[in-house]
C-alpha positions as CSV (number, residue, x, y, z in Angstrom):
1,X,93.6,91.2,111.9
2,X,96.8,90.5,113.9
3,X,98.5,91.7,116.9
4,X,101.7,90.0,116.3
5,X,104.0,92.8,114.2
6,X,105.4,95.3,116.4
7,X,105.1,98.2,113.4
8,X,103.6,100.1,110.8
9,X,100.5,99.4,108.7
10,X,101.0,99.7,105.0
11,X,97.9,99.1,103.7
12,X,99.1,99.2,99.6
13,X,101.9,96.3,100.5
14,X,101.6,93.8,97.9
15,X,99.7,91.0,98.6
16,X,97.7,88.1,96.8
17,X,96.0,85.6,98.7
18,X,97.0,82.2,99.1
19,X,96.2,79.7,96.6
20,X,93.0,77.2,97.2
21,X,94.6,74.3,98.3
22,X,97.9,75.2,99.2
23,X,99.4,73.4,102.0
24,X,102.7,76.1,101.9
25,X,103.4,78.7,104.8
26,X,104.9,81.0,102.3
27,X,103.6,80.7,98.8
28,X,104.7,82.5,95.4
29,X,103.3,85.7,93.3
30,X,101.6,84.4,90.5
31,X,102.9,87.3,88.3
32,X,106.2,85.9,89.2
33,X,108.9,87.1,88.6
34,X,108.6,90.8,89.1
35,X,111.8,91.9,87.9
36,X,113.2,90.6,85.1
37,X,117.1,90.2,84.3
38,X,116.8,92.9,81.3
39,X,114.6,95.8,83.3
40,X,117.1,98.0,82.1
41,X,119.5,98.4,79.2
42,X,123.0,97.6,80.9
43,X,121.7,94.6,83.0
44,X,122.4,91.1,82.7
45,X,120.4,90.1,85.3
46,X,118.8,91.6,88.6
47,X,118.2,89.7,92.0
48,X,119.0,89.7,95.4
49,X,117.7,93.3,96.0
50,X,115.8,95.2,98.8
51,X,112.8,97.5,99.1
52,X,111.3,99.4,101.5
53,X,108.2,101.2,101.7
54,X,108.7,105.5,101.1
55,X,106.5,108.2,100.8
56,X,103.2,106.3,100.3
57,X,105.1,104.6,97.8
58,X,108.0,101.6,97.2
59,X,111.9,102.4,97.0
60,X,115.1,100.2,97.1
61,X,118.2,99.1,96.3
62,X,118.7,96.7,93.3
63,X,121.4,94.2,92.2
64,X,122.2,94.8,89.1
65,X,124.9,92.5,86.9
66,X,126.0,94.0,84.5
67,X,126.5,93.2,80.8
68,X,130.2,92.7,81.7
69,X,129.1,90.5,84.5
70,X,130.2,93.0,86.7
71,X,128.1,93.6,90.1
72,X,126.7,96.9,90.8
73,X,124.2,98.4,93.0
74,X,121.4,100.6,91.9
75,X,118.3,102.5,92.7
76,X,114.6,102.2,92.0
77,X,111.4,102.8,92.6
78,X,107.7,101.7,92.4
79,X,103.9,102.8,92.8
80,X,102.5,99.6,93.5
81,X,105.9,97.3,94.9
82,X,105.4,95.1,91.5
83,X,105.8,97.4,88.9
84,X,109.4,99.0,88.8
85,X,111.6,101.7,87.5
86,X,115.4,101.4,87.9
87,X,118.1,103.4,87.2
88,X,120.3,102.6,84.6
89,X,123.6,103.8,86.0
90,X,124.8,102.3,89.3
91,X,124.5,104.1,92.6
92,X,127.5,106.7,93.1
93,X,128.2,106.7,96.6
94,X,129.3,110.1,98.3
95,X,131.4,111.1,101.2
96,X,134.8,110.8,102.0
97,X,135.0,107.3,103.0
98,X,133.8,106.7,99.8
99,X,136.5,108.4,97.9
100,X,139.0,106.7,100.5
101,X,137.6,103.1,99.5
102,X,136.8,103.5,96.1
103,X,134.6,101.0,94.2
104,X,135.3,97.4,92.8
105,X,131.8,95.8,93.2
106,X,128.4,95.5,95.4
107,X,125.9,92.8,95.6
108,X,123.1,91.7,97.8
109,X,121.9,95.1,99.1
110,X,119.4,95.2,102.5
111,X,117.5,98.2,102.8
112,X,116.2,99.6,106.5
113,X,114.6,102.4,107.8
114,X,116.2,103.4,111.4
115,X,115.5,106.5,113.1
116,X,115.6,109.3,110.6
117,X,116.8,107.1,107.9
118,X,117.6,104.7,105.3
119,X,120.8,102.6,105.8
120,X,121.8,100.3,103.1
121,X,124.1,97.3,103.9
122,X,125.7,95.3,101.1
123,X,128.7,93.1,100.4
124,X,131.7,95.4,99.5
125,X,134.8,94.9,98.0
126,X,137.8,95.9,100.2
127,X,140.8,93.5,99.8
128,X,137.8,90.6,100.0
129,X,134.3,90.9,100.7
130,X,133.2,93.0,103.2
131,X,130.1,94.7,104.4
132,X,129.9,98.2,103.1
133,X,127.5,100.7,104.9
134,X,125.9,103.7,103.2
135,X,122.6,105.8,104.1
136,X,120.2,108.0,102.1
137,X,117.3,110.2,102.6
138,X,115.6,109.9,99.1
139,X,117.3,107.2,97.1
140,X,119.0,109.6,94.9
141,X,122.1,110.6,97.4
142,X,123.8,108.1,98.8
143,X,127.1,108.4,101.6
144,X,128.7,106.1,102.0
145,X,130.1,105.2,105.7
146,X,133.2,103.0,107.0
147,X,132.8,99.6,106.0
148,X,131.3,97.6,109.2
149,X,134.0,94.5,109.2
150,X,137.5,93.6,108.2
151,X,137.0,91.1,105.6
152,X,135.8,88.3,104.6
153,X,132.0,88.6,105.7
154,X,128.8,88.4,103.9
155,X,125.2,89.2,104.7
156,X,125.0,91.8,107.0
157,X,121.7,93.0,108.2
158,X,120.9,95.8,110.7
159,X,118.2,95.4,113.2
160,X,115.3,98.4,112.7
161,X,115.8,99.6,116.4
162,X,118.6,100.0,118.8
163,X,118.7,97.0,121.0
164,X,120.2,97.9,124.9
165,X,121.0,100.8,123.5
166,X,123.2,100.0,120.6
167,X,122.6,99.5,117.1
168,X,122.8,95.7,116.0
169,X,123.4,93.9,112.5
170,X,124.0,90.3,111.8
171,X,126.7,88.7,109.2
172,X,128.1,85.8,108.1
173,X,132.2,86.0,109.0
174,X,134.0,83.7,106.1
175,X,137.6,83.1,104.8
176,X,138.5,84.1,101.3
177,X,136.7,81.3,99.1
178,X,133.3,81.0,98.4
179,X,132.3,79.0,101.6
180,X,133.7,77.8,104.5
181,X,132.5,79.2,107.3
182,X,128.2,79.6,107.6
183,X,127.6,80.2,110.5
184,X,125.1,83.5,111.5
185,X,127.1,86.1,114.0
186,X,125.5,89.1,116.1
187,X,127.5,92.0,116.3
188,X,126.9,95.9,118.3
189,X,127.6,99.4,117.9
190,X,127.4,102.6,119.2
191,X,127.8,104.7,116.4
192,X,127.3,102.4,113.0
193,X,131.2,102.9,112.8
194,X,132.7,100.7,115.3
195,X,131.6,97.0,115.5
196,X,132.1,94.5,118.5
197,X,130.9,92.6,121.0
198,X,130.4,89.8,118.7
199,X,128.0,86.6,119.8
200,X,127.4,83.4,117.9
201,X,123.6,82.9,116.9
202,X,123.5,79.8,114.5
203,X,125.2,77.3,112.7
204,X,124.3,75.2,110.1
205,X,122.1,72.4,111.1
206,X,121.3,69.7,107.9
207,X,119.4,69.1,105.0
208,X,118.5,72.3,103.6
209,X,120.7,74.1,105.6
210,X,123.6,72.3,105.9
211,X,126.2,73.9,104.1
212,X,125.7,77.5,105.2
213,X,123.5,80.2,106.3
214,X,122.8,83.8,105.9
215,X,120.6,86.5,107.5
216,X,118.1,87.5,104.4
217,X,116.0,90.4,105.3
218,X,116.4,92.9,108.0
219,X,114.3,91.2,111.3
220,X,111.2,91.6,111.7
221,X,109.8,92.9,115.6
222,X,107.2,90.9,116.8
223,X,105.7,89.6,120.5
224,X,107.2,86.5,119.8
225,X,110.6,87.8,119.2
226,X,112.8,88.8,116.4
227,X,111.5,87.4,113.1
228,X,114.3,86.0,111.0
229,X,113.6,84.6,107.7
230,X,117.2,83.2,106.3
231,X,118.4,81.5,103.6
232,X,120.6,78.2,103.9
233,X,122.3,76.1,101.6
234,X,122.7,72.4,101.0
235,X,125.7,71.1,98.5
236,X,123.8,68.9,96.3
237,X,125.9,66.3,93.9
238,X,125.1,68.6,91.2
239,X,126.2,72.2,93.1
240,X,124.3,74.0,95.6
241,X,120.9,74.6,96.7
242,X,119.9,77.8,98.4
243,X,116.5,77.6,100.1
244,X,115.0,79.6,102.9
245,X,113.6,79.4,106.6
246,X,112.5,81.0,109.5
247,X,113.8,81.6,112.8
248,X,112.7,83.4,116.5
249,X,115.1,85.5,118.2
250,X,114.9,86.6,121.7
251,X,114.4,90.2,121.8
252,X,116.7,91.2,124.0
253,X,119.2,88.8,123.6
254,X,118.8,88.4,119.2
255,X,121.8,85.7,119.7
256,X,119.5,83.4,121.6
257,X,117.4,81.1,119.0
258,X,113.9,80.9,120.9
259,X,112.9,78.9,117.4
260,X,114.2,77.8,113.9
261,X,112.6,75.6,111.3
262,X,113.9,72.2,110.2
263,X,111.8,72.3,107.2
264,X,112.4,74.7,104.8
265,X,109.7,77.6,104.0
266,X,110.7,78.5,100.0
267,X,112.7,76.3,98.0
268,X,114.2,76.8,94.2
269,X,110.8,74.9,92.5
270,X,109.8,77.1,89.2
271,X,111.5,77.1,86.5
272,X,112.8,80.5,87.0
273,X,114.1,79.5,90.5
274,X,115.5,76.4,88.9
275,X,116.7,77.5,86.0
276,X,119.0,80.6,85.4
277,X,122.9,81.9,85.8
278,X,123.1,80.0,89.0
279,X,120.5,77.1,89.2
280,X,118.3,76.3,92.2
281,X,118.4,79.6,94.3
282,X,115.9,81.2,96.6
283,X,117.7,83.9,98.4
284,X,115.2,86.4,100.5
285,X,117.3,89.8,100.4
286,X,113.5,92.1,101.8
287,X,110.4,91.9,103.4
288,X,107.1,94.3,103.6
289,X,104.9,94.1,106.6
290,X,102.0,95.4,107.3
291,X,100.9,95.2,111.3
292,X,97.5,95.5,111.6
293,X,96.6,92.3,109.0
294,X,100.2,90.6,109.6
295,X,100.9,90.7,106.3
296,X,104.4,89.8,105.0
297,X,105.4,90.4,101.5
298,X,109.3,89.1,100.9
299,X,111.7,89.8,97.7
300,X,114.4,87.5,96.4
301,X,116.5,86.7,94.6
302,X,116.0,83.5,91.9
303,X,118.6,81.9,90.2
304,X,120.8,84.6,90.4
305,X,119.1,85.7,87.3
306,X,115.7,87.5,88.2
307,X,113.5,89.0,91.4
308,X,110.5,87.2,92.7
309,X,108.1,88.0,95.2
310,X,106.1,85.6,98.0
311,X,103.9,86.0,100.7
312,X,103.3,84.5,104.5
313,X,100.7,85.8,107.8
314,X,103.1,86.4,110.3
315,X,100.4,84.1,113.0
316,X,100.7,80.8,110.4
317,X,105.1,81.8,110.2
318,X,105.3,81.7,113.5
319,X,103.2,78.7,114.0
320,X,104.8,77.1,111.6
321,X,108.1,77.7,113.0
322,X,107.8,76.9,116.5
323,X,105.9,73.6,115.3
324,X,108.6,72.8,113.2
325,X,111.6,73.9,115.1
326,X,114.6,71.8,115.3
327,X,116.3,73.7,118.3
């Protein structure tokens, strides 16, 4: 039993025990990979997605490419977090700020319960990549809100909680290519509509991560502090490598790093992480917890081809991280 998650139990979250032998902090479903790129008829592939635990049962937010390579968002669910049904047809958002905005493409969905209800956050199309901002009560209607940034930003993750009051996300601001710029930014809100108040939390920091990093799945509140598992990326001579890691924020103060692993955690390894439309990616999108054992049960996405599913302790994480910090 553990102490450490400041939460909910969940007693059905996923979970298979770590392998005899294994020497890894975060280790792989054997059943791997969950989701496969053709789940449903009009998919070429499905990764990067979230879910979240709902009404005794699993929910969430899916990547879905599309067999005109197009990216779309859609919704799902599951009786056992392994097993999954998704729609076929993308998520139609509602609202007026939908109409305003329209819809050109989605990707890399987070998923979060806050108050009184879901919130998904995704990169949006709006004259560049942006972070769109949408909520639902039961995964079938979703409004869609003012998009949180002026473009270009990626990765943007809300906190479960206010935090001083205000609501707080992270992202990753860029410029209009495909990376310059990695560094991890904390932004507030009062309202979910109006962002500011901007602070710098990380930057990319070699090997693994030197390249860029990104905020994977929503933070997790424990005593030690904010729980950030993240991915980062190191330009290899033969493209890039997206791995992830883990990091302790203050709680207070998320900017301040209390903690941040120089190793990696998960690294592109199998051949379904290594091989696919994208080689060599591990990108952490989710996580499941469950506070009473410590359980933590992350989704991502491999290869940019197909969903995988791995599993830490939150005691041996944090551990692990403040044994292996490089701040």
């Amino acid at each position: 039993m553990s102490s450490t998650i400041i939460g909910d139990p969940l007693p059905n979250i996923p979970w298979e025990d770590k392998p005899a032998g294994s020497w890894d902090v975060m280790w792989r479903y054997s059943g791997n990979p969950v989701i496969p790129r053709n789940l449903i008829p009009s998919s070429n592939s499905i990764f990067n997605s979230a879910v979240v635990p709902y009404q005794g049962k699993f929910a969430g937010v899916f990547r879905c490419d599309d067999r005109r390579r197009f990216m779309q968002l859609h919704a799902g669910r599951s009786e056992d977090g392994i097993h999954w049904q998704i729609n076929n047809e993308r998520i139609q958002f509602s609202g007026e700020t939908a109409a305003e905005l329209g819809w050109v493409y989605g990707y890399d969905p987070r998923v979060i319960w806050l108050e009184d209800r879901y919130y998904v956050t995704w990169c949006n199309w709006f004259h560049g990549p942006t972070i769109g901002v949408a909520y639902t009560h039961d995964f079938e209607t979703f409004v869609q809100m003012e998009n949180a940034y002026l473009p270009f930003n990626r990765n943007g993750v809300l906190f479960p909680r206010r935090i001083n009051g205000k609501y707080a996300m992270l992202s990753r601001p860029s410029d209009n290519g495909h990376t310059p710029f990695g560094d991890i930014f904390y932004s507030e809100s009062p309202d979910l509509t109006h962002w500011g108040c901007h602070r710098h939390v990380m930057a990319p920091n070699g090997g693994w991560q030197s390249t860029k990093i990104g905020a994977g799945p929503n933070p997790i509140e424990t005593t030690e502090g904010w729980l950030l598992i993240y991915h980062g990326v190191l330009t290899s001579c033969n493209g890039f490598v997206y791995s992830a890691g883990a990091a302790l924020l203050d709680l207070e103060k998320p900017w301040k790093v209390i903690y941040r692993t120089a190793p990696y955690i998960l690294s592109p390894q199998t051949l379904y992480e290594c091989v696919g439309d994208v080689p060599n990616v591990c990108f952490p999108c989710a996580a499941l917890t469950d506070a009473p054992t410590g359980r933590i049960a992350v989704y991502y996405g491999c290869a940019d081809t197909v969903t995988g599913l791995a599993f830490c302790q939150v005691d041996e994480l944090i551990a692990y991280v403040k044994a292996n910090s490089c701040v």
